[in-house]
C-alpha positions in Angstrom: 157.3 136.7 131.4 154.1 136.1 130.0 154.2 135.5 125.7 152.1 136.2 122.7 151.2 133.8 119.9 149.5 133.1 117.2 145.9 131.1 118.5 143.4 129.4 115.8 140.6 127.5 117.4 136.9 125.8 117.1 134.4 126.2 119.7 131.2 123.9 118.4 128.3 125.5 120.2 129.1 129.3 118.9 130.5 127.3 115.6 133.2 130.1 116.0 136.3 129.5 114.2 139.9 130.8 113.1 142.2 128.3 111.0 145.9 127.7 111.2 146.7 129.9 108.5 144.3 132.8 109.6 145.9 132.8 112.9 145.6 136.0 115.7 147.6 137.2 117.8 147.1 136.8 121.7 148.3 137.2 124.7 148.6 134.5 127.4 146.0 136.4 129.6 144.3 137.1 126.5 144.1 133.2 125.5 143.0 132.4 129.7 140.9 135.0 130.0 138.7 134.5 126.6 139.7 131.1 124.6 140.2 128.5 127.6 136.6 129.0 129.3 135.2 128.3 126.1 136.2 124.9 125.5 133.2 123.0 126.6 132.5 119.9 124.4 134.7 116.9 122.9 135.1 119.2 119.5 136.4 122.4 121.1 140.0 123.1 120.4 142.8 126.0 120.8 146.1 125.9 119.3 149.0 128.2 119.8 151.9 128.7 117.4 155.0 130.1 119.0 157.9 132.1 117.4 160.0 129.3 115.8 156.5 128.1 114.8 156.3 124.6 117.0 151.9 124.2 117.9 150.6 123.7 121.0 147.2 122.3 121.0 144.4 121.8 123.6 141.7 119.4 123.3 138.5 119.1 125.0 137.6 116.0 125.5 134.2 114.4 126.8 132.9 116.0 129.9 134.3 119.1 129.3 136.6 118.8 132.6 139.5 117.0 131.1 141.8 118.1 128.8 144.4 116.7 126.1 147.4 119.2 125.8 149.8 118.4 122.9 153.0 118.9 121.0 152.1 117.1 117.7 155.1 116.1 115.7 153.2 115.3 112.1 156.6 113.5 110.6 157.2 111.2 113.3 153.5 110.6 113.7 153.7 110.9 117.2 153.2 113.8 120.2 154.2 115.1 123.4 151.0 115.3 125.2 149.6 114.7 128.8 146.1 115.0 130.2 145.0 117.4 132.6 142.0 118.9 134.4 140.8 122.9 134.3 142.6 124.1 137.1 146.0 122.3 135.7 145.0 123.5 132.1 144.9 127.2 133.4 148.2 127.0 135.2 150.1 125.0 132.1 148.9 127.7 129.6 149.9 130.8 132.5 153.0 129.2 132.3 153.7 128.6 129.0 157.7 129.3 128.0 158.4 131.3 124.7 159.1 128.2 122.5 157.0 125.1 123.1 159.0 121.3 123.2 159.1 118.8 125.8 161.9 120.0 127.5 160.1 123.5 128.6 157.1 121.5 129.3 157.8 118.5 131.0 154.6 117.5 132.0 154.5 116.1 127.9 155.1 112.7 127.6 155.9 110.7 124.3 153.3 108.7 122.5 153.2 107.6 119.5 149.8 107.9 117.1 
């Protein structure tokens, strides 16, 4: 079953943006199709909000092959989070269950900030 949630992002080169709180709607496919591609330098993000509102972010980091995926859990000051490369990135995010913790993605691993 693929899911929809609610995306906010930054992409630096297009300085195209959409916050938190102005979140849109999008489909998985939507999200591979259109967002993912896009993140090309160590600034470019995407985070996904799904229905019991737990965020899922993606990272870009240096390069622009490798990727920091995250479950950020701001009160512990701590994540679930795992790097990956495109082709990995496109399959986690194809994936993705209905409700995001480290038990439905179990690539995540603990780390503290």
């Amino acid at each position: 079953m693929h899911y929809h949630y609610r995306t906010f992002f930054f992409f630096e080169r297009s300085n195209e943006s959409v916050s938190s709180a102005s979140a849109v709607d999008m489909s998985v496919r939507e999200i591979c199709e259109q967002l993912l591609p896009r993140l090309q330098s160590d600034d470019d993000f995407i985070g996904m909000i799904d229905g019991g509102d737990n965020v899922l972010q993606v990272m870009c980091e240096p390069g622009g092959d490798r990727f920091w995926v995250e479950i950020p859990l701001d009160a512990a000051k701590a994540s679930y989070g795992c790097h990956v490369n495109r082709e990995a990135l496109m399959e986690m995010i194809g994936n993705l269950p209905g409700i995001f913790d480290q038990t439905t993605i179990p690539e995540l691993k603990y780390r503290p900030w």
